[in-house]
BALUM-18638 format. One line per 5 residues: number of its first residue (from 1); their letters; for each residue x, y, z of N, C-alpha, C. Coordinates in Angstrom, 1 decimal. Layout:
NUM = a = X:Y:Z:X:Y:Z:X:Y:Z | ...
// end
This chain:
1 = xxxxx = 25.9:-7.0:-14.1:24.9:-7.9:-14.6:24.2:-7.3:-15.8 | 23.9:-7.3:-16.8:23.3:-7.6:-18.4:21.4:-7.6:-18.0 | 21.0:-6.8:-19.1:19.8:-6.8:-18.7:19.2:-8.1:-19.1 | 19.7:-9.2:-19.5:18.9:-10.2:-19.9:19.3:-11.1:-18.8 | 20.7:-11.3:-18.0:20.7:-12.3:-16.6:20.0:-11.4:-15.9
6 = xxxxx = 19.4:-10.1:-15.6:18.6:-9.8:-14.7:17.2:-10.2:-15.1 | 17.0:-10.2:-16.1:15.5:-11.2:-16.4:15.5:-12.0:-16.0 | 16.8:-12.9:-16.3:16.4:-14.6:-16.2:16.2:-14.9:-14.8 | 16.9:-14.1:-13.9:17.2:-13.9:-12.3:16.1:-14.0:-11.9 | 15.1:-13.8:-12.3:13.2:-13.0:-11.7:12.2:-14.1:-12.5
11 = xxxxx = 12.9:-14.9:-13.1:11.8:-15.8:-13.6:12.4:-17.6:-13.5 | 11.4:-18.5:-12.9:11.8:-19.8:-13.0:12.4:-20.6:-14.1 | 13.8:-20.9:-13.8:14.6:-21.8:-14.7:13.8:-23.0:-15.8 | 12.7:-23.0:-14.6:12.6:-24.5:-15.2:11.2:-24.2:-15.9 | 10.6:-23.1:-16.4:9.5:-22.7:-17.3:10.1:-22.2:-18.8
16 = xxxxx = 9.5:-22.1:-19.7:9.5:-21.1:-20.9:9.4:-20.2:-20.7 | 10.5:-19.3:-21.2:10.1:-17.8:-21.3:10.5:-17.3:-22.5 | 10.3:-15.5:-22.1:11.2:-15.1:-23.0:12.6:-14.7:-23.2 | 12.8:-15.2:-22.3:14.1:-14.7:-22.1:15.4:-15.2:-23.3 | 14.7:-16.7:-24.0:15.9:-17.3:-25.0:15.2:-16.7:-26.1
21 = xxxxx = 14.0:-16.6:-26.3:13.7:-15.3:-27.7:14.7:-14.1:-27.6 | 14.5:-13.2:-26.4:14.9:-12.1:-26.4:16.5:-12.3:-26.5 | 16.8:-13.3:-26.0:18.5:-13.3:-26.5:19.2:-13.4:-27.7 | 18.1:-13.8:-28.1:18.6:-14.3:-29.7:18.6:-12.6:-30.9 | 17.9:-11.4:-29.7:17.5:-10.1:-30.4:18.9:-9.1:-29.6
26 = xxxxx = 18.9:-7.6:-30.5:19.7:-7.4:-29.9:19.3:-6.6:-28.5 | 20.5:-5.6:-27.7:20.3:-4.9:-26.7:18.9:-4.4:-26.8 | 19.2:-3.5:-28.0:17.8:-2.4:-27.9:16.6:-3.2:-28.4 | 16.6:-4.5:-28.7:15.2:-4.9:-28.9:14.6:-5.7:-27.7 | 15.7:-5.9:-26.9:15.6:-6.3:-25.3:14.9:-5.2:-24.6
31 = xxxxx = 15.2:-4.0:-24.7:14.6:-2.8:-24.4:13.2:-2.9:-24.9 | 12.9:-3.1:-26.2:11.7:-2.7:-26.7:11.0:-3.4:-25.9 | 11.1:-5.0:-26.1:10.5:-6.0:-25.2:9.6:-5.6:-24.1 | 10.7:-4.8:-23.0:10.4:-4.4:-21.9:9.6:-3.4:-21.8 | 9.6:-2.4:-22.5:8.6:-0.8:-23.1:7.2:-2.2:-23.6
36 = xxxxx = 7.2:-2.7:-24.1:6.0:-3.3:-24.6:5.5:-3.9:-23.3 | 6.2:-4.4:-22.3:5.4:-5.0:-21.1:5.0:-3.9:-20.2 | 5.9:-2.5:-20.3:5.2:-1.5:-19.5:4.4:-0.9:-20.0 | 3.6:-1.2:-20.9:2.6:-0.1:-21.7:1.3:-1.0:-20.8 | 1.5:-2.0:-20.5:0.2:-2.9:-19.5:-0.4:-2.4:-18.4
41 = xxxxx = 1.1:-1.4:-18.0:1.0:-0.9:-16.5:0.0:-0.2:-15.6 | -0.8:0.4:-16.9:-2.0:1.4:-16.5:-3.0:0.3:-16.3 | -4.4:1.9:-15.9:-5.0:0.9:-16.0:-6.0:0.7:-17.0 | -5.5:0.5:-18.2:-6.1:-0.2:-19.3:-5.2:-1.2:-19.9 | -6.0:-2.5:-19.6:-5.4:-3.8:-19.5:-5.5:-4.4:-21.0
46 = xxxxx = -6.5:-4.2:-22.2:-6.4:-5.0:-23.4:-6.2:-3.8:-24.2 | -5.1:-4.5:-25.3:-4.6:-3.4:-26.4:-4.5:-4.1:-27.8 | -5.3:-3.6:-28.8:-4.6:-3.9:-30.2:-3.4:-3.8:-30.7 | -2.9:-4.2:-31.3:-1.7:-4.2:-32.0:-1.1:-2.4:-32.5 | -1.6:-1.7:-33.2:-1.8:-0.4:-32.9:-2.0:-0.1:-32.1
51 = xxxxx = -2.5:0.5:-31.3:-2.9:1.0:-29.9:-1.5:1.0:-29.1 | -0.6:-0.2:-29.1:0.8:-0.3:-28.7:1.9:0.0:-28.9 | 1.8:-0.2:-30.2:2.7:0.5:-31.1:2.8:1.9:-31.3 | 1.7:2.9:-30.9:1.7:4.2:-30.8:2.4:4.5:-29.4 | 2.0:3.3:-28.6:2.0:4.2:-27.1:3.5:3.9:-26.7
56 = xxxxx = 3.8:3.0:-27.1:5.4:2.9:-26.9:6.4:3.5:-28.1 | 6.2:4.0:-29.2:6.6:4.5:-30.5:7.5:3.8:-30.9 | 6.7:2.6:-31.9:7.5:1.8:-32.4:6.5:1.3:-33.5 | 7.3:0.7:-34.6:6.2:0.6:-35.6:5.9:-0.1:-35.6 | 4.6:-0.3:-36.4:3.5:-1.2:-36.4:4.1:-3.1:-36.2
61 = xxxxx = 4.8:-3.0:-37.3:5.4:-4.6:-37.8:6.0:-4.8:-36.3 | 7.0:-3.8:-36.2:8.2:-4.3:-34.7:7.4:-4.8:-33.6 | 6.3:-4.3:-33.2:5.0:-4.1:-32.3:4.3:-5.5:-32.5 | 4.2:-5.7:-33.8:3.5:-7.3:-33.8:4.5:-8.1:-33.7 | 5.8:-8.6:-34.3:6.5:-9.4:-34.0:7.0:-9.4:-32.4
66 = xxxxx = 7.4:-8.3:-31.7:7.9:-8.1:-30.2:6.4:-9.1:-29.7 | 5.2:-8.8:-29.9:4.0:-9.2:-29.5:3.8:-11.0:-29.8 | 4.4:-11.2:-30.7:4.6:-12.7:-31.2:5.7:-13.7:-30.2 | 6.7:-12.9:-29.6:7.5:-12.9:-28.9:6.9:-13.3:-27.4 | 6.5:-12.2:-26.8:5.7:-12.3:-25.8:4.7:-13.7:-25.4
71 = xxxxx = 4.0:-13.8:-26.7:2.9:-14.6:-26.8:3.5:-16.4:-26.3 | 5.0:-16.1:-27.2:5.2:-17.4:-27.3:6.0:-17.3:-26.0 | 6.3:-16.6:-25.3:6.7:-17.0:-23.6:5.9:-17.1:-22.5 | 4.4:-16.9:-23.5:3.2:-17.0:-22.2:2.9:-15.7:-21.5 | 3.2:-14.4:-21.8:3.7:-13.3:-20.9:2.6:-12.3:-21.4
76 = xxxxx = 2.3:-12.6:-22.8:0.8:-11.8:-23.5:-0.2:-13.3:-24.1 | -1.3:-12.7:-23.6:-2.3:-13.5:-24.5:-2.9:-12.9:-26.0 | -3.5:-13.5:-26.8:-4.4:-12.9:-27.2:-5.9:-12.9:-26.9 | -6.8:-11.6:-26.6:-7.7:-11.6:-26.6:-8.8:-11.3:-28.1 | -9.7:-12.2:-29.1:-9.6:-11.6:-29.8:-8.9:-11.3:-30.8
81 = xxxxx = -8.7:-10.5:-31.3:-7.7:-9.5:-32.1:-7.0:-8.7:-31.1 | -7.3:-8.6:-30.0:-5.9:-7.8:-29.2:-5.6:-8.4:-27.8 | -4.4:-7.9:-27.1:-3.6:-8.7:-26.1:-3.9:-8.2:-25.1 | -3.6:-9.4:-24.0:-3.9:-8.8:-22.8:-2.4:-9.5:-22.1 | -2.3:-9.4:-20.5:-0.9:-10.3:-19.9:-1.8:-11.0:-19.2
86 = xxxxx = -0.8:-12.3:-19.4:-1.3:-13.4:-18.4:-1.0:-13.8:-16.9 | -1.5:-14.6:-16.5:-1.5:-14.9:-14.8:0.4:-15.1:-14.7 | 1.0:-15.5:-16.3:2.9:-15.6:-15.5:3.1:-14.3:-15.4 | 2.8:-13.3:-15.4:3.3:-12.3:-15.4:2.8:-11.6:-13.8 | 1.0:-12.2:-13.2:1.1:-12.3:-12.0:2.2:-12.9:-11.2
91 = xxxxx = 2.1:-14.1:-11.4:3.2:-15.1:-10.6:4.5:-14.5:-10.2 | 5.1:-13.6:-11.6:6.1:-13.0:-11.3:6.3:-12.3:-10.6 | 5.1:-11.0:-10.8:4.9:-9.9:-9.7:4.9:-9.9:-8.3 | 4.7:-11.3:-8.0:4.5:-11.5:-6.8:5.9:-12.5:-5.6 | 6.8:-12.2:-7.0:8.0:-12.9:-6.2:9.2:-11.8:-5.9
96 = xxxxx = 8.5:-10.2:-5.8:9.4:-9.4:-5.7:9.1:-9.1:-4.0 | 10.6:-8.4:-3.3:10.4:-8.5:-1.5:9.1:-7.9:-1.1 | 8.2:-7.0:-1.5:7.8:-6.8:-0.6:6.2:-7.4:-0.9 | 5.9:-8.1:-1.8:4.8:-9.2:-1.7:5.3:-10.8:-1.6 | 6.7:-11.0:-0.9:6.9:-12.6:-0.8:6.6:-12.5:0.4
101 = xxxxx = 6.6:-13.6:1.2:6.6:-14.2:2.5:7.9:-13.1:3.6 | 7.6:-13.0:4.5:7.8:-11.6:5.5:8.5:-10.5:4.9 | 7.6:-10.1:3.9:7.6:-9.1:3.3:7.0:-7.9:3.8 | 6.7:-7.0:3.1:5.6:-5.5:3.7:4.4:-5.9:3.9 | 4.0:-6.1:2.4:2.7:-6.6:2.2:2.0:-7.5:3.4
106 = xxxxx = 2.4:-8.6:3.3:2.5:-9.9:4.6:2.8:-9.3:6.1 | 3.3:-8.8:6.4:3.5:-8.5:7.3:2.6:-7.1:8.0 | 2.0:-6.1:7.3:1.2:-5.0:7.3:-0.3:-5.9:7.4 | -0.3:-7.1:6.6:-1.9:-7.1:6.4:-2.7:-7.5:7.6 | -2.4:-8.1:8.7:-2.8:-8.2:9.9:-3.6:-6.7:10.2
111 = xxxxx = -2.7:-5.8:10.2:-2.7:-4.6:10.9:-3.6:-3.9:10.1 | -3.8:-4.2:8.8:-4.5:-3.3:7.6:-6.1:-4.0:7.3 | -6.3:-5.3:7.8:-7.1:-6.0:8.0:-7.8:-5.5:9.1 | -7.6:-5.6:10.4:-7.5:-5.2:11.3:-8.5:-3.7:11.2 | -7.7:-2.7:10.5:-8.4:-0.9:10.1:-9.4:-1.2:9.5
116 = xxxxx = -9.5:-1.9:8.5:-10.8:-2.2:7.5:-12.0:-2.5:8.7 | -11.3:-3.6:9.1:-12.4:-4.4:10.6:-12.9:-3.7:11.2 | -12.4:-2.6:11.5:-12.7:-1.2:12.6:-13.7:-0.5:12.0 | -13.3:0.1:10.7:-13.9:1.2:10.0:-15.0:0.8:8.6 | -14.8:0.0:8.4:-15.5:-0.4:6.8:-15.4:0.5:5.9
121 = xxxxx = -14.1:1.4:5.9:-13.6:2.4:4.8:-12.7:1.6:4.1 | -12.2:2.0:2.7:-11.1:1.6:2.0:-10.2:1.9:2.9 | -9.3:0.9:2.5:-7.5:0.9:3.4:-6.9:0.3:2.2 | -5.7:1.1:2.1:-4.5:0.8:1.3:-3.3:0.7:2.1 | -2.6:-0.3:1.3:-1.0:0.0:1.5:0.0:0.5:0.5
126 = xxxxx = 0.6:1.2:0.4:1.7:1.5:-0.3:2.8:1.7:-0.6 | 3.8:1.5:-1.3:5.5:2.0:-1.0:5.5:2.9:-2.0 | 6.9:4.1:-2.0:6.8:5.1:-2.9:7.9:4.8:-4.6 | 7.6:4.9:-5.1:8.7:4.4:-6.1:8.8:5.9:-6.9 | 9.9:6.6:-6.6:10.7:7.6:-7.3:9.0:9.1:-6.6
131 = xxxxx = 8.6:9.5:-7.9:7.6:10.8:-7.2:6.1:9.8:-7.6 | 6.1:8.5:-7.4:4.8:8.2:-7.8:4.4:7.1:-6.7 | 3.1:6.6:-6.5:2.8:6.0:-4.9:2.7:4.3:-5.6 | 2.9:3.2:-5.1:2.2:2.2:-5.7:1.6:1.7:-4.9 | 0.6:1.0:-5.0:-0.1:0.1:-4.4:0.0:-0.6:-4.2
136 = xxxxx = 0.4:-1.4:-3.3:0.3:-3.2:-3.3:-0.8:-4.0:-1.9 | -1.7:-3.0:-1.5:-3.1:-4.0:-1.3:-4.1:-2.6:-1.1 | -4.9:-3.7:-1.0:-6.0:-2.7:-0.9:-7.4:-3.4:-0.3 | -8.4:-3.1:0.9:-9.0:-3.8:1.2:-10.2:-2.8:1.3 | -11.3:-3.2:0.7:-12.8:-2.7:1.0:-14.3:-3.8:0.4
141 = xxxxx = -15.2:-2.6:0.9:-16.2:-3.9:1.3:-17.2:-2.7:0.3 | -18.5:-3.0:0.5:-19.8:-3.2:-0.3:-20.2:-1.9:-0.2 | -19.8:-1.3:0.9:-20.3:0.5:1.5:-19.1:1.2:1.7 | -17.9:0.9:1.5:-17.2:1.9:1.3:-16.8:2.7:0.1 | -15.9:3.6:0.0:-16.0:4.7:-1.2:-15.0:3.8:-2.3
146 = xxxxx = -15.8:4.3:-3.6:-14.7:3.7:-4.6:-13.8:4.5:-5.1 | -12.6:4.3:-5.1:-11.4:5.3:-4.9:-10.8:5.2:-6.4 | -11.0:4.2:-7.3:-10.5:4.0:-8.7:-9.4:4.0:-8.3 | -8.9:2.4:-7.4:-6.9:2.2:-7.4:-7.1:0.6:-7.9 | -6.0:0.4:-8.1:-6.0:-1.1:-7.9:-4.7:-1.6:-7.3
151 = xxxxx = -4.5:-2.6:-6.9:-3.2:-3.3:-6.7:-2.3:-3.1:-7.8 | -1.3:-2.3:-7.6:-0.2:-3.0:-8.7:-0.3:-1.9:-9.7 | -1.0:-0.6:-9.4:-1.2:0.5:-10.6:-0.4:2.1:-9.7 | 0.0:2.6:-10.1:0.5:4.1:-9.2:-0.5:5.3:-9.8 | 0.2:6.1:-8.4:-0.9:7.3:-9.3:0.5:8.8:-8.3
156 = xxxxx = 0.6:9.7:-9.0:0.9:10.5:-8.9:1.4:11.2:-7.2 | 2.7:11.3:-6.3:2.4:11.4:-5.1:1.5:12.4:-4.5 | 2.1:13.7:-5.4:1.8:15.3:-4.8:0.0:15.1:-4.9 | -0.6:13.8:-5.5:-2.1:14.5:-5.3:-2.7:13.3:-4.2 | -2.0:12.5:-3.6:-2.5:11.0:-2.7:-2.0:11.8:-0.8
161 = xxxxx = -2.5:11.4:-0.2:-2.4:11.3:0.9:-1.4:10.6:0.8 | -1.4:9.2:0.9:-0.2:8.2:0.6:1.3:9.0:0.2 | 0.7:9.7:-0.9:2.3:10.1:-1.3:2.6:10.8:-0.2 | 2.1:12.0:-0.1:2.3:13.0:0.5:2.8:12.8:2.0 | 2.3:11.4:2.5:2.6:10.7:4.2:4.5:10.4:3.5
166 = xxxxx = 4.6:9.7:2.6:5.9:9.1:2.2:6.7:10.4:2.1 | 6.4:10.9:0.8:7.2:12.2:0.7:7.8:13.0:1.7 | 6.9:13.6:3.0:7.3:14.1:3.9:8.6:13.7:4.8 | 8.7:12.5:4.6:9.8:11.6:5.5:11.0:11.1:4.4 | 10.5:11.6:2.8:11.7:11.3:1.9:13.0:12.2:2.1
171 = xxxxx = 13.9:11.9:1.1:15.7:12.5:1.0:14.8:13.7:0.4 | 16.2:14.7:0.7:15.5:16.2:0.3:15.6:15.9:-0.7 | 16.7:15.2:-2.0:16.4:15.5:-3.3:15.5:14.7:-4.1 | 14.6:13.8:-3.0:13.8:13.4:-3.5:12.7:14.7:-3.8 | 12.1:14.7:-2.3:11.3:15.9:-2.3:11.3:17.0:-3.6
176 = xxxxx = 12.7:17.6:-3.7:13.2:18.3:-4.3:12.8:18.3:-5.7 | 12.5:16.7:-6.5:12.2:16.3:-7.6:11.0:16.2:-7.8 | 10.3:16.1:-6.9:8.8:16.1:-6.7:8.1:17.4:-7.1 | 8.8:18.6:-6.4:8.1:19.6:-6.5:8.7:20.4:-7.6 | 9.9:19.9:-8.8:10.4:20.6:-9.9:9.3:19.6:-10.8
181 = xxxxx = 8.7:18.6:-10.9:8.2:18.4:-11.9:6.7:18.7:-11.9 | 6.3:18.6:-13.0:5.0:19.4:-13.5:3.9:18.7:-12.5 | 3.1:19.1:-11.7:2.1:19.1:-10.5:0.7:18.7:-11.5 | 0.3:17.4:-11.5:-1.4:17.5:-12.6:-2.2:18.0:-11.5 | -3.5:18.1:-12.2:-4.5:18.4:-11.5:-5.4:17.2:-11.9
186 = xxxxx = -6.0:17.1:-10.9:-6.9:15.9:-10.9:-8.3:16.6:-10.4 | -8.7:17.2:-9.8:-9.8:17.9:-9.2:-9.9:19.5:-9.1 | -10.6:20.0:-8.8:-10.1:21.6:-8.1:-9.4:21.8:-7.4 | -9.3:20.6:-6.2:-8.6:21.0:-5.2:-7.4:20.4:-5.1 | -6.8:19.8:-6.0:-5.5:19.1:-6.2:-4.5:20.5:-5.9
191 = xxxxx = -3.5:19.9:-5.3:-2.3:21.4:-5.3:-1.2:20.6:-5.7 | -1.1:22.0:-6.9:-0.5:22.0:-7.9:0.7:23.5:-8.0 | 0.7:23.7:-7.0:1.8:25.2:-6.2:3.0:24.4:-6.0 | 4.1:24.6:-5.9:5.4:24.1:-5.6:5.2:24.2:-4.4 | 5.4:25.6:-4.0:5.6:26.3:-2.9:4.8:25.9:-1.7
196 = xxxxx = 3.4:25.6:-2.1:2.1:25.8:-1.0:2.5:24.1:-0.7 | 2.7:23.0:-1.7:2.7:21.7:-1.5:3.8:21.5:-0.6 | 5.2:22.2:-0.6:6.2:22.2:0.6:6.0:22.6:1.3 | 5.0:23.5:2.1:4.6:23.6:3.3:3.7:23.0:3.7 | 2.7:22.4:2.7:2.2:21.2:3.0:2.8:19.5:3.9
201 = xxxxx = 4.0:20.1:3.0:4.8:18.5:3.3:5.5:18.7:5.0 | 5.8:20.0:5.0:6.4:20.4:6.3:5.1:20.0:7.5 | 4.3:20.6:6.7:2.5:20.6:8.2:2.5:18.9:8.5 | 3.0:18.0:7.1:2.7:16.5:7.0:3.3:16.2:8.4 | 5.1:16.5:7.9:5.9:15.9:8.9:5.7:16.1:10.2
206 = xxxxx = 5.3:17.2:10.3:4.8:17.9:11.9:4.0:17.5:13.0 | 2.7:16.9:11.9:1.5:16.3:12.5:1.7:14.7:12.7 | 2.2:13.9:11.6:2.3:12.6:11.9:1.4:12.1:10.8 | 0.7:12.6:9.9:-0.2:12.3:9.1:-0.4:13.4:8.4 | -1.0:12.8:6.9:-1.3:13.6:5.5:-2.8:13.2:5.2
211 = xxxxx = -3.4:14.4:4.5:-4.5:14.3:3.9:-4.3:14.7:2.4 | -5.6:13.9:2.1:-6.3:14.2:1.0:-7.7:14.3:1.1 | -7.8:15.6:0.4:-9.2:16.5:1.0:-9.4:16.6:-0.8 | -10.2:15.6:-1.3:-10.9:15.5:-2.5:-10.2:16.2:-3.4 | -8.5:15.4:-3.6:-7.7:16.5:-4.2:-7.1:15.1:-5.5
216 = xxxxx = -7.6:13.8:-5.4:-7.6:12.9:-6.4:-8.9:12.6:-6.7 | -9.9:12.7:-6.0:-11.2:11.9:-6.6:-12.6:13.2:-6.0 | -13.7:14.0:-6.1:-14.7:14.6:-6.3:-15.0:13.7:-4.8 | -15.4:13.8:-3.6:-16.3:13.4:-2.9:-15.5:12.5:-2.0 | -14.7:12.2:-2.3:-13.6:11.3:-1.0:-12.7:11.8:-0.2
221 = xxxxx = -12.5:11.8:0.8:-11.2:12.4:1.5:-10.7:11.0:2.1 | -9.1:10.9:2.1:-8.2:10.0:2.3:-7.4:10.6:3.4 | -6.8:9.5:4.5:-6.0:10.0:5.3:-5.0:9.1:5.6 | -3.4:9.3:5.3:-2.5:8.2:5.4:-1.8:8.9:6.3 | -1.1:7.7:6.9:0.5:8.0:8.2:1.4:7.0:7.3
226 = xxxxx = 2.9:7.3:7.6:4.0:6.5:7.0:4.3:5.5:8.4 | 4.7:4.7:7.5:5.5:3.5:8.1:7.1:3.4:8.2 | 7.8:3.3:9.3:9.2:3.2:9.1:9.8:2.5:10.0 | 11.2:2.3:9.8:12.3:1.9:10.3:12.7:2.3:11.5 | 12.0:1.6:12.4:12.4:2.5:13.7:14.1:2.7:13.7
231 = xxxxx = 15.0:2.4:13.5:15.9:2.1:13.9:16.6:3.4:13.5 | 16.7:3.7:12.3:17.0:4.8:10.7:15.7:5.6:10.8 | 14.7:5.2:10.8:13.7:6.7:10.9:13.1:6.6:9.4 | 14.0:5.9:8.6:13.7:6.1:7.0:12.0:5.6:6.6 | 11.4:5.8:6.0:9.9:5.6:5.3:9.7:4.4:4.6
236 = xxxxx = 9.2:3.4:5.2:9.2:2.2:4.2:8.2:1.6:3.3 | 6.9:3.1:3.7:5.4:2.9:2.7:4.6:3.8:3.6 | 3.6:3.2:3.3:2.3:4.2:3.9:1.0:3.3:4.3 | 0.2:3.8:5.0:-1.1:2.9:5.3:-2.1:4.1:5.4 | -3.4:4.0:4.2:-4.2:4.8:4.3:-5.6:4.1:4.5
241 = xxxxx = -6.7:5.1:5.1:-8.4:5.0:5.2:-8.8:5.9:3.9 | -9.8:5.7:3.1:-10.2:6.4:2.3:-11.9:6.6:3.2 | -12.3:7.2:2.4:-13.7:7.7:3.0:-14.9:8.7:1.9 | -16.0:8.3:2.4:-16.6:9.5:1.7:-16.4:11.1:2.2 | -16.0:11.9:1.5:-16.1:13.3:2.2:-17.0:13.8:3.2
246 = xxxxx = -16.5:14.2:4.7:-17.5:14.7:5.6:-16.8:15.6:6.2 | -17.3:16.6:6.8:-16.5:17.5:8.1:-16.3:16.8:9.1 | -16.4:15.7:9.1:-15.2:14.9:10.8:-14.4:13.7:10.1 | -14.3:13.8:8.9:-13.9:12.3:8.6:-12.3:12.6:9.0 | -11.7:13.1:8.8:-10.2:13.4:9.1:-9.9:13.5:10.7
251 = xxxxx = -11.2:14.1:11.3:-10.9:13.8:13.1:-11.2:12.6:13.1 | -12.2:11.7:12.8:-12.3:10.8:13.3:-11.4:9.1:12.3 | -10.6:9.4:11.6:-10.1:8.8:11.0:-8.2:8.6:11.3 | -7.7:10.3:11.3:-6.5:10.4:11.6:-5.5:9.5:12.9 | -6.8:9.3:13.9:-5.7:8.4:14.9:-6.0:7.0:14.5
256 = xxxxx = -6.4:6.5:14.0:-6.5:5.3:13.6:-5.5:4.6:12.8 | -5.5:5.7:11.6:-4.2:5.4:10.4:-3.4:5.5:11.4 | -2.6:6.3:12.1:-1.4:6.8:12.6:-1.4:5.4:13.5 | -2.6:4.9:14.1:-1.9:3.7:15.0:-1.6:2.4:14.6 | -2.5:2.4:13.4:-1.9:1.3:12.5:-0.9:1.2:11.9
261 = xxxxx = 0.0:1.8:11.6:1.1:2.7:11.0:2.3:2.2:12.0 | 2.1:2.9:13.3:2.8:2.6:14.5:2.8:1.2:14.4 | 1.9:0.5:14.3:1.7:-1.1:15.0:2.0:-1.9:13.7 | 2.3:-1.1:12.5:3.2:-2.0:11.7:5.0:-1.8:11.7 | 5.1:-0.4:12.2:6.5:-0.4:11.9:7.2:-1.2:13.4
266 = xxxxx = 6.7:-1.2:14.5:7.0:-1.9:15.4:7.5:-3.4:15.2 | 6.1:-3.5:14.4:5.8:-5.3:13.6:7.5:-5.3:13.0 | 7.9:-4.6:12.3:9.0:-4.9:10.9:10.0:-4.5:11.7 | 9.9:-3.9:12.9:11.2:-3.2:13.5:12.0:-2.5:12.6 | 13.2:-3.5:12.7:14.5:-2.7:11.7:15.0:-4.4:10.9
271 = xxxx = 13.9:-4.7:11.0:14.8:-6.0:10.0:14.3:-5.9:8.2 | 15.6:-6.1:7.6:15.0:-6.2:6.2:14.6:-7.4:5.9 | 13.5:-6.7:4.8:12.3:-7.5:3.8:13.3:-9.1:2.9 | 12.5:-9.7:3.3:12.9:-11.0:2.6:13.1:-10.7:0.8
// end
C-alpha cells in the first residue's frame, strides 16, 4: 500500500481533504506534508510560517505553500498570521484502535475513573510507542498535582514511571534501544546511567510496579503498574497515580495502581482492540 492509500484509508471518503492536493505532488512532498503535521505534535500548538520551516528544515516558500495545502483540506487553520490544527485532525485522532469504541482507552476508563474516585490524584493511561510513553487519557481535579502531560503528547520512557512500568515487560531489543540511546535529564533525579536504569527495570519487573521519584517534574512522585494480555503476558499500556511528593506516597499509592492495572487487563482479557 502507497503512502497516499494509507492516508486516504484514515480519513472519510466523503469529506475534503488533503489527500487529492497531496496527489497531485510528488512522493517526497507527500513526506514533507506529513513532517509539517508532525511539527504540531509537541506541546506548542501555534506556529508562524518560519518557526516551521526551521523546525522541519525546509524552506521558507515550500513551508508556506505545503501550509496552503493543509489549510485548504481543513487540517491547519490560520490563527492571525500563524497556524494552528483543527478539530478534523481531532476527529481523526480519534478513529485510531485504541481511542475507538472497545478500545484501550474505553475500556480502561471505568477502572481509571474509578482510581481518580479513590484518590483525587492524577491518573493516566498510556501505551508505549517505540522508547517514548503516549498518553491517551488523563483524569484530575482542582487539588491534585499538575504534571505538565496532556492527551495525545509523549514524553521520554526512561524518565516516566509509565515508561518504565511498560519497558520492563518489553522485547529485549526494545529495552535494549532504550538504554543505547542518549538518557535526558529532566531533574536531578532523572537516571540517566544505562546500567543503574537496567537494574532499575529488573527491580520494575520484580515488584509489579515502577516509580517515579521526582525524576520528570521537581515535587511529584508518580507510580504506574503495566497492563497486559493475560493470555501472552505481552504489555498493552500502563495505568498511573501521580501525586505531590511525600515519604508514604509510594506505600500508599503502589497497591492501588497495581489493582487497577489487574482489573483492567482482566477487563480486555486476550481479545484484540477494535
Amino acid at each position: 500500500m502507497t503512502l497516499l492509500n494509507e492516508i486516504s484509508t484514515s480519513i472519510r471518503s466523503d469529506t475534503p481533504s488533503i489527500v487529492e492536493s497531496v496527489a497531485r505532488l510528488s512522493d517526497s512532498s507527500a513526506a514533507k506534508v506529513l513532517r509539517m503535521l508532525d511539527a504540531f505534535a509537541g506541546l506548542q500548538s501555534v506556529f508562524g510560517v518560519t518557526e516551521l520551516a526551521e523546525k522541519v528544515q525546509l524552506p521558507k516558500s515550500t513551508a508556506h505553500r505545503l501550509l496552503g495545502i493543509l489549510t485548504e483540506g481543513k487540517y491547519v487553520k490560520r490563527v492571525g498570521d500563524r497556524y494552528a490544527l483543527t478539530d478534523r485532525v481531532f476527529e481523526l485522532g480519534h478513529r485510531v484502535s485504541n481511542s475507538r469504541p472497545n478500545g484501550l482507552r474505553e475500556r480502561a476508563m471505568p477502572y481509571i475513573a474509578d482510581l481518580y474516585a479513590e484518590t483525587r490524584e492524577t491518573v493516566h493511561l498510556a501505551v508505549l510507542q517505540g522508547v517514548e510513553v503516549l498518553y491517551l487519557e488523563k483524569l484530575f481535579g482542582p487539588t491534585s498535582v499538575r504534571s505538565g502531560t496532556m492527551v495525545g503528547t509523549r514524553r521520554k520512557a526512561h524518565a516516566t514511571a509509565l515508561g518504565k512500568a511498560m519497558l520492563a515487560g518489553a522485547a529485549d531489543d526494545l529495552v535494549e534501544r532504550a538504554l543505547r540511546e542518549k538518557l535526558s535529564r529532566y531533574t536531578p533525579y532523572t537516571q540517566v546511567i544505562p546500567g543503574r536504569l537496567e537494574r532499575l527495570l529488573a527491580r520494575t519487573k520484580e515488584q509489579g510496579f515502577a516509580i517515579d521519584q521526582e525524576e520528570t517534574l521537581l515535587g511529584m512522585v508518580c507510580v504506574a503498574a503495566p497492563i497486559r494480555d493475560l493470555k501472552s503476558g505481552d504489555v498493552l499500556g500502563a495505568v498511573s497515580i501521580s501525586a505531590h511528593a511525600s515519604t508514604d506516597a509510594v506505600r500508599k499509592l503502589s497497591p492501588k495502581v497495581v489493582k487497577a492495572a489487574a482489573q483492567i487487563s482482566r477487563q480486555l482479557g486476550s481479545t484484540t482492540f477494535a
